[in-house]
C-alpha positions as CSV (number, residue, x, y, z in Angstrom):
1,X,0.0,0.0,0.0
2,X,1.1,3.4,-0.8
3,X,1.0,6.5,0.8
4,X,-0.9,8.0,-2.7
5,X,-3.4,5.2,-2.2
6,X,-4.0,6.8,1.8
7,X,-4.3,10.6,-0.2
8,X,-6.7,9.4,-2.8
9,X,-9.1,7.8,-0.1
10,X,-9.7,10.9,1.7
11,X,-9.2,13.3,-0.5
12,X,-12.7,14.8,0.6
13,X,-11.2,15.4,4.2
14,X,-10.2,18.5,5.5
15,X,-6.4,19.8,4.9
16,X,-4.3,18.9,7.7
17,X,-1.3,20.6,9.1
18,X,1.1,17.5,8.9
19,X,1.8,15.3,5.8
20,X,-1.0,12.2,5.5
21,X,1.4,9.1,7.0
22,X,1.7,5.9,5.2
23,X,-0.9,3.3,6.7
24,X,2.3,1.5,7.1
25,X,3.7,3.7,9.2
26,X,0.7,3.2,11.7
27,X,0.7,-0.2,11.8
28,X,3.3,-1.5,14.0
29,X,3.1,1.6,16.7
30,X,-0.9,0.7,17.1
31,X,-0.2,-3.0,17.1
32,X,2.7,-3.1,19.2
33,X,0.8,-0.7,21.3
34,X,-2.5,-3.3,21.3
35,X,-0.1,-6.2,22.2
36,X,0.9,-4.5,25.2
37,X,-2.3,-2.6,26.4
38,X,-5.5,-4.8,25.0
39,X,-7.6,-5.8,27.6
40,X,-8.0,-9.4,28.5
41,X,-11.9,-9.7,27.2
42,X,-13.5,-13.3,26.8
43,X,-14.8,-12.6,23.2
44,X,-10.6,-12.4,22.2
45,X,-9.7,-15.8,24.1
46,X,-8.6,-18.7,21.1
47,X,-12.0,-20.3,23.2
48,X,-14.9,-18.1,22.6
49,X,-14.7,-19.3,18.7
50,X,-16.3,-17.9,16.2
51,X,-20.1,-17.7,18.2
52,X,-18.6,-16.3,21.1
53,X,-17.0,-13.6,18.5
54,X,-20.1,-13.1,17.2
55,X,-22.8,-12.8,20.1
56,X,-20.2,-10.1,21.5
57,X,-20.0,-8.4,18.4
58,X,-24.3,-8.3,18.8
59,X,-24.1,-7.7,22.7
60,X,-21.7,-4.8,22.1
61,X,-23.8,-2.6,20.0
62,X,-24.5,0.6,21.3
63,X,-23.5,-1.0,25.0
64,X,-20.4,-0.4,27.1
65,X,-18.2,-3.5,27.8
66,X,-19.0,-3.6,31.6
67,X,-22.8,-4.2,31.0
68,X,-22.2,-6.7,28.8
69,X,-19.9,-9.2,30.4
70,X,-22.0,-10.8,32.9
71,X,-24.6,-11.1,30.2
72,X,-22.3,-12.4,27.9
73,X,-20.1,-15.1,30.2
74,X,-24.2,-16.0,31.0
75,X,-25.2,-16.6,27.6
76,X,-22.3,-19.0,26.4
77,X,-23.0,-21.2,29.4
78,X,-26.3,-21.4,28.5
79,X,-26.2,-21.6,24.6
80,X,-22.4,-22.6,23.7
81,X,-23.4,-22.9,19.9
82,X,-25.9,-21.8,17.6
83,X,-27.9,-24.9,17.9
84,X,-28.4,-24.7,21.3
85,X,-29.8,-21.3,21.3
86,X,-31.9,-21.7,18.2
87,X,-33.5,-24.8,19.9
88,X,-35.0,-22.4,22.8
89,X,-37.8,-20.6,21.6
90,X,-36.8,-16.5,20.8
91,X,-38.1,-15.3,24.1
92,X,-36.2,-17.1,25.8
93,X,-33.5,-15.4,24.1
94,X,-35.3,-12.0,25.1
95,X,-35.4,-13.2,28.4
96,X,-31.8,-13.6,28.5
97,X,-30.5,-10.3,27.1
98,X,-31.7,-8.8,30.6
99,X,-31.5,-4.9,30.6
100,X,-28.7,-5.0,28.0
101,X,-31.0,-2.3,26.0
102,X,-32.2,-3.1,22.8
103,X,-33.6,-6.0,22.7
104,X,-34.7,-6.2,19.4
105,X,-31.1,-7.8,19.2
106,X,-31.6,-10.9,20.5
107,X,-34.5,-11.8,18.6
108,X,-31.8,-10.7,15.4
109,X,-29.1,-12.9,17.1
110,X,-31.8,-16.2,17.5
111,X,-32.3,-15.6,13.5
112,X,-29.2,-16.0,13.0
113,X,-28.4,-18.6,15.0
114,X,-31.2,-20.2,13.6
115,X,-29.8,-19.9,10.0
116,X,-26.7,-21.0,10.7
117,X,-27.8,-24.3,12.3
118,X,-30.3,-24.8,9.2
119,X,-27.6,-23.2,6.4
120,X,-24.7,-23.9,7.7
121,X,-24.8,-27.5,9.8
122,X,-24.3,-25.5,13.0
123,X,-20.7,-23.6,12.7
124,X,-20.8,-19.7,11.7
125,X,-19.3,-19.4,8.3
126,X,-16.3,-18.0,7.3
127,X,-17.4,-16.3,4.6
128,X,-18.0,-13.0,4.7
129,X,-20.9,-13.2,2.3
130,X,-22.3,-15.8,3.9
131,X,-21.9,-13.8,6.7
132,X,-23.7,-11.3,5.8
133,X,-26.6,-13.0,4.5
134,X,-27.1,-14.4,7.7
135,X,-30.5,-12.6,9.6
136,X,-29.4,-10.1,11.5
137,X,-25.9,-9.6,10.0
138,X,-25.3,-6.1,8.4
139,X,-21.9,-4.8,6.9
140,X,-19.8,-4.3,10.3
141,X,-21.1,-7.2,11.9
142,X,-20.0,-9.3,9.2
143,X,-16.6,-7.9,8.8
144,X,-16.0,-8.0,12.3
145,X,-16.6,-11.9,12.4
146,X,-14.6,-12.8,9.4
147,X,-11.8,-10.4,10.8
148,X,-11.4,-11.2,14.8
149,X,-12.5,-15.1,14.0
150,X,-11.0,-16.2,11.1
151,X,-8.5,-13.9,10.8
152,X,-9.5,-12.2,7.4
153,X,-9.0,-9.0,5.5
154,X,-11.5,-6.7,6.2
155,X,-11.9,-3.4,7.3
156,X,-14.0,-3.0,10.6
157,X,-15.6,0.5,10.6
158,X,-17.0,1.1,14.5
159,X,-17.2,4.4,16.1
160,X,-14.1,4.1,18.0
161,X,-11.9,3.2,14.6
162,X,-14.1,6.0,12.6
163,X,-12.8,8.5,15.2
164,X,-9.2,7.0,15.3
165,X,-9.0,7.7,11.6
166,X,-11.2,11.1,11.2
167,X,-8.1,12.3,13.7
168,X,-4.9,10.6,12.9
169,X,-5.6,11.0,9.0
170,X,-8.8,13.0,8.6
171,X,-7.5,15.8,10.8
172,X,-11.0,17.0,12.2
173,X,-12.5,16.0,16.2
174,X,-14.8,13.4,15.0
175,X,-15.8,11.7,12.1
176,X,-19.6,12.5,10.3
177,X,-22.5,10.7,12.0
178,X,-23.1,7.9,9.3
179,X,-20.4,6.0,7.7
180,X,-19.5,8.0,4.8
181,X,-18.1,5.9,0.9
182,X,-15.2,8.2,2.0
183,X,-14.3,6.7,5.5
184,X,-14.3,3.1,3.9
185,X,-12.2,3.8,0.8
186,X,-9.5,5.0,4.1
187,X,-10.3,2.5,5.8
188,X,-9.3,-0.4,2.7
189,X,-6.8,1.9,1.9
190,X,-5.1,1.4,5.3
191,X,-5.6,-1.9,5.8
192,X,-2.3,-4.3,5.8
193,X,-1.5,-6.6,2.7
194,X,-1.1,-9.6,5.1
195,X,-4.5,-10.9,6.6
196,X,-3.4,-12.1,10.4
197,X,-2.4,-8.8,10.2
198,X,-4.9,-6.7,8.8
199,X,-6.7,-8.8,11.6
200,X,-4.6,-7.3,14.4
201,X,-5.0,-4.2,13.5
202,X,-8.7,-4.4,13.0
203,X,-8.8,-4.6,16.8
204,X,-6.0,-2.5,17.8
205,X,-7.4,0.6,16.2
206,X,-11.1,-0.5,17.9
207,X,-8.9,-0.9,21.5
208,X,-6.9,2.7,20.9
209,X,-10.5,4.5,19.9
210,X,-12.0,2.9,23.6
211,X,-9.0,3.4,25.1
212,X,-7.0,6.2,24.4
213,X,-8.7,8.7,21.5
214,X,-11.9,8.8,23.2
215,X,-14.6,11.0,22.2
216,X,-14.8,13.7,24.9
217,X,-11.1,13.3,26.9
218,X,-8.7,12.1,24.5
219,X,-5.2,11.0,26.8
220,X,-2.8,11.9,23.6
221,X,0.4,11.4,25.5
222,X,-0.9,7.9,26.0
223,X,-1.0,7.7,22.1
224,X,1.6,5.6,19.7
225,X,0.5,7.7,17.1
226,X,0.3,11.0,18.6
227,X,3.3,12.5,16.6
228,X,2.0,11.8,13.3
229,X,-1.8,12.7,14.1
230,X,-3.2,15.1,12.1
231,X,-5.8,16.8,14.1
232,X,-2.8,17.3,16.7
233,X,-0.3,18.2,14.0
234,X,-3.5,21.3,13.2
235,X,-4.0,22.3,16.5
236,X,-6.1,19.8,18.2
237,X,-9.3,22.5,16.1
238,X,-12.5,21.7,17.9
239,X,-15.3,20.6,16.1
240,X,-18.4,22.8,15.3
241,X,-19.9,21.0,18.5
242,X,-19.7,18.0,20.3
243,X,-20.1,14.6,19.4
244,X,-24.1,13.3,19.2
245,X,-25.5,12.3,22.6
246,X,-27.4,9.6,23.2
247,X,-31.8,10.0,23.6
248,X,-32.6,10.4,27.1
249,X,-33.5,7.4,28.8
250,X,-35.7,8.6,31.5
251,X,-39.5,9.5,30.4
252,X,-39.3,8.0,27.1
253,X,-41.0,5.0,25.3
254,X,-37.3,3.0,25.7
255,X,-38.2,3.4,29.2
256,X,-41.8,1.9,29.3
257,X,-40.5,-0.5,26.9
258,X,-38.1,-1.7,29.3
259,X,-40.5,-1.8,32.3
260,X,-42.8,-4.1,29.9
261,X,-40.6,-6.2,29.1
262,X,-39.1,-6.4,32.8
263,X,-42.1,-7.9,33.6
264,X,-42.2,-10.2,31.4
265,X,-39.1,-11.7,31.9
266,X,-39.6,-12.5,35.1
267,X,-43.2,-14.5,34.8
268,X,-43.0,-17.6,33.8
269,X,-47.0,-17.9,32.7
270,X,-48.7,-15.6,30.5
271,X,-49.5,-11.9,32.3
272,X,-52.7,-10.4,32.2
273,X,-52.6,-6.4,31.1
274,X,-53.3,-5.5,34.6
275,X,-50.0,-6.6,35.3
276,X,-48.6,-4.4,32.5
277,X,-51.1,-1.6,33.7
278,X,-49.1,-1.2,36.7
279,X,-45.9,-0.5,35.6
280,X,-46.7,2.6,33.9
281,X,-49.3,5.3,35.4
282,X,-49.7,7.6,31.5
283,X,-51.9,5.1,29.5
284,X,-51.4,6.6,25.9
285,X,-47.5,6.0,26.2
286,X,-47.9,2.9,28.0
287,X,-50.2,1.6,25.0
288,X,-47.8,2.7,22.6
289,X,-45.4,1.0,24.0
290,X,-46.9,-2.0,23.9
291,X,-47.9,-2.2,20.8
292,X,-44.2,-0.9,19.5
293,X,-43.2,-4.6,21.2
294,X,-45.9,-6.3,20.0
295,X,-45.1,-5.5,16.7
296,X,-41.0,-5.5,17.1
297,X,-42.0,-9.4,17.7
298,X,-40.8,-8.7,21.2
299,X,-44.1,-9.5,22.7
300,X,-47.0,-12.1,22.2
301,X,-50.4,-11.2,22.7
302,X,-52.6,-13.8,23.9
303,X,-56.5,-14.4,24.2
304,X,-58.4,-13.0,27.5
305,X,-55.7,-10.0,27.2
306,X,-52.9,-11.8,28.1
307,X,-49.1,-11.5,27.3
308,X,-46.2,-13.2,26.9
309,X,-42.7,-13.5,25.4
310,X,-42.9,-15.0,21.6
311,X,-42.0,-18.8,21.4
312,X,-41.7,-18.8,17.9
């Protein structure tokens, strides 16, 4: 890879105050960095295979680490393939993601596992198009699987590697708020020829973003690359404002949601919508809530107004 090839990719990005490095000149700083530094996460022991690769990759989707471990190290006791979860009907699944958030993801996840079992005689493929046609399974999921599994070439485009490059190469605070044709032409551009690799530093640019370039207090002189960042070599220039917050939880339909489905979790017998009344005093929200579920597949409605998590 040439340094030209890096130029051409983001030619869209703002002018930066230092020459654009070679990818090659970040490689072995980040990775040597990661080899030293990564955290010691189950998902990145030789044992948690390709599934445990995978259900992380779902778990940690808009959710910090720390919320997810215990729900993770749970899960892969429970379900240590994808036949064994797709054998359990997909509440059971819901029932089991806890108050991760988003639950709509482990119904996704049971597809999947699902597929593979039917498609794939149980083991998650190692193709990436296979991959991605797998339920579930869009563009960073898949490349994140085929990468940190099997060891492929692929470039993994999260927030914390977006943010890595809009700085170190981009020269600008943050990165746009959708994935831009831009960012990914950098990304393949920057990407080592060899695929172990390309592989390492997949995750080492992930671990640096949650580590070290973090969106609000980036620790610089912790950085491997801090000499030849851009947005440093400008001026550290703030951005027009700061990066997007998340909804607020409390008061919304997320919230009612969750107290729904808390509920439900916990019965093991169909609940009757006085039950579901209770959890929530503002009727029109509550009903909306509950019918958002319902229709997410979340929820089961049953006759005599009864409720309960979908078995199939």
């Amino acid at each position: 890879m040439s340094g030209s090839d890096v130029m051409t990719a983001i030619s869209a990005a703002p002018a930066a105050a230092t020459p654009t490095p070679d990818g090659a000149e970040l490689h072995r700083p980040v990775i040597d960095w990661f080899d030293a530094h990564a955290r010691d996460l189950p998902w990145r022991r030789p044992e948690a295979g390709a599934w445990g690769v995978m259900v992380s990759e779902f778990m940690l989707q808009q959710t910090p680490v720390s919320r997810v471990l215990p729900v993770y190290e749970q899960w892969l006791a429970r379900w240590p393939r994808p036949a064994d979860l797709a054998a359990e009907p997909p509440g059971e699944a819901v029932r089991a993601w806890g108050r991760l958030g988003y639950p709509r993801r482990a119904l996704r996840l049971h597809g999947a596992a699902a597929a593979i079992r039917e498609r794939h005689g149980g083991d998650v493929p190692e193709d990436h198009a296979q991959l991605l046609a797998l339920p579930g399974v869009g563009e960073y999921t898949a490349a994140a699987v085929a990468s940190f599994a099997y060891g492929q070439r692929h470039p993994v485009l999260d927030t914390n590697v977006r943010r890595v490059f809009a700085r170190a190469i981009g020269g600008v605070q943050y990165p746009p708020n959708a994935t831009t044709a831009a960012e990914r032409k950098l990304a393949r551009a920057l990407l080592p020829d060899e695929e172990r690799t390309a592989a390492r530093w997949a995750a080492a640019t992930m671990e640096l973003g949650a580590l070290v370039c973090t969106a609000r207090t980036p620790d610089c002189a912790r950085c491997p690359i801090a000499a030849s960042c851009a947005w440093r070599g400008a001026g550290s220039p703030a951005h027009d404002g700061p990066p997007r917050r998340g909804q607020t939880y409390a008061g919304t339909d997320r919230q009612v949601r969750g107290k729904l489905l808390a509920v439900l979790r916990e019965a093991v017998a169909p609940v009757p919508q006085a039950a579901l009344d209770r959890v929530w005093n503002e009727p029109v929200q509550r009903a909306r809530a509950l019918d958002g579920l319902v229709s997410d597949g979340l929820v089961e409605p049953l006759a005599g107004g009864l409720y309960r998590l979908p078995l199939t």
